[in-house]
N, C-alpha and C positions, 0 to 999 in steps of 0.2 A: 489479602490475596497477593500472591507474588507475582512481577510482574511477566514471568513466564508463564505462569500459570494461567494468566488470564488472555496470553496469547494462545496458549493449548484451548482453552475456554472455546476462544474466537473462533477456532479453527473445528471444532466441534459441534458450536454453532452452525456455523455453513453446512456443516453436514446433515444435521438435523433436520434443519430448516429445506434442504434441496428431498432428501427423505421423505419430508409434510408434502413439497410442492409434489413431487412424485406420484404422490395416496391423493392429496386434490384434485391433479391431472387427468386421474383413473376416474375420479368419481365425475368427475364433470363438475368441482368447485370453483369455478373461473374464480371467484373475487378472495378464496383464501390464496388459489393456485398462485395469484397476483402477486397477495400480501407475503406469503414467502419466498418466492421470487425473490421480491425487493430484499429482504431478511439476511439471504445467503448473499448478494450485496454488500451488503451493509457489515457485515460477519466479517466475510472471506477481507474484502479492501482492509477492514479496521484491524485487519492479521497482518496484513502485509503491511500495511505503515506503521504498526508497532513493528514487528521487524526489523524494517529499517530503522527506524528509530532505537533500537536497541544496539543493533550493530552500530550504528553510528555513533550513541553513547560508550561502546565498549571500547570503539577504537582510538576515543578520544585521551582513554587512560592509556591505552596501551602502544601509544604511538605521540608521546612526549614532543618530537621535532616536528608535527605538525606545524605548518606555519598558520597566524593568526585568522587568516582569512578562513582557511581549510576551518579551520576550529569551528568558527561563526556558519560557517556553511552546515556545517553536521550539524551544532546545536539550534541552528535555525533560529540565530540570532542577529541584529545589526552592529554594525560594526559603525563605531564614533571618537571624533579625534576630540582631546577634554581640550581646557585651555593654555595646556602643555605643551601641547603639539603631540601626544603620546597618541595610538590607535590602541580602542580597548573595545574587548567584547561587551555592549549593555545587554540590558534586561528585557528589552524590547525585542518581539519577534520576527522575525524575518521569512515567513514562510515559503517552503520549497519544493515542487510537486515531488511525488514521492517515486515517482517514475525518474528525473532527472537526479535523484539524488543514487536510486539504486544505480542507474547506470555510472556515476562518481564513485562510488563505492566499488563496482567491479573495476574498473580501471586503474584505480588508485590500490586497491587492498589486496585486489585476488589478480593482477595484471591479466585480465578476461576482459576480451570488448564484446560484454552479454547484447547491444546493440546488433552487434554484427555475426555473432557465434549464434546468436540465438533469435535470429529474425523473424522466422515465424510465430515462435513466443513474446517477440519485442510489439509485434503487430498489432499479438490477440490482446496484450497490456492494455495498449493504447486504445482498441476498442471497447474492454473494460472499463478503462478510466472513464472514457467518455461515456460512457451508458451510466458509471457510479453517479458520473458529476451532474448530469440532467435528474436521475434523481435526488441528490443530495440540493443542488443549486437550482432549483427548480425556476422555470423564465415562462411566462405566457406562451402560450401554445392550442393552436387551435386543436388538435388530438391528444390525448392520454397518453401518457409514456407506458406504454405498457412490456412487461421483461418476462417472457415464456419461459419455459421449464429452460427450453435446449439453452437457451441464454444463460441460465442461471447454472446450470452445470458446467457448460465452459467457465464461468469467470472463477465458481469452486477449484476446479481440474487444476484450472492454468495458473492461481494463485500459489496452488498446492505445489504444485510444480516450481514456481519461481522458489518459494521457500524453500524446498527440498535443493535448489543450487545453491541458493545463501547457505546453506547449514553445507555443503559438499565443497564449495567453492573460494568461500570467505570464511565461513565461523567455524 
């Protein structure tokens, strides 16, 4: 599978999956409505960091003057001096939220401060990420995290939306 393709997948997913919670909703499924909930989550985010990650890859070929640092930053690598004194990209990863990286990418590629142009949507991100990462990095908690329809529709909406400005804006 190509790996657009399994970005088209992801993005499918989400929709699916907000679909299910929708028919859950209706019936009164709280604990599927839940489980897809989480689903379109998990979908829509793992859409949007391939994304960027894609872009990030594309513009590493197509933009040769990158300087060394720029490079390691895209590929999400650490940067190490051997005992040459040279700085080289390793193989060691260097992770990068994927919110900080999209915002580098408008600034640097599509000269767009999506931070500032696009505020309202910079907001819903960040309340996104945050709702992703308590699911994903789950921490002791005395209550359930629990992600409603209306939740799980914005984070599909607002993802869809980001990628539709990466594909209008950058790529």
């Amino acid at each position: 599978m190509s790996f657009s393709k399994l970005l088209s997948d992801l993005i499918d997913d989400g929709n699916r999956f907000l679909n299910l919670a929708r028919e859950s909703q209706r019936k009164g499924e709280d604990y599927l409505l839940n489980s897809y909930c989480r689903a379109v989550f998990f979908s829509s985010w793992s859409a949007l960091e391939g994304w960027i990650k894609y872009v990030s890859m594309s513009f590493i070929d197509v933009y040769p003057d990158l300087s060394l640092y720029e490079k390691a930053f895209l590929l999400e690598k650490r940067l190490e001096i051997n005992e040459n004194g040279d700085i080289l990209i390793t193989n060691s990863d260097s992770y990068k939220p994927a919110l900080l990286k999209l915002q580098y990418i408008f600034k640097k590629f599509g000269s767009y401060d999506f931070k500032h142009e696009e505020d309202d949507l910079w907001m819903k991100l960040n309340e996104i990420q945050k709702k992703r990462n308590e699911l994903v990095h789950p921490k002791t908690r005395e209550k359930d995290l629990v992600i409603n329809y209306d939740s799980a529709e914005n984070c599909y909406k607002n993802i869809n939306k980001v990628i539709e400005i990466i594909k209008n804006k950058i790529f």
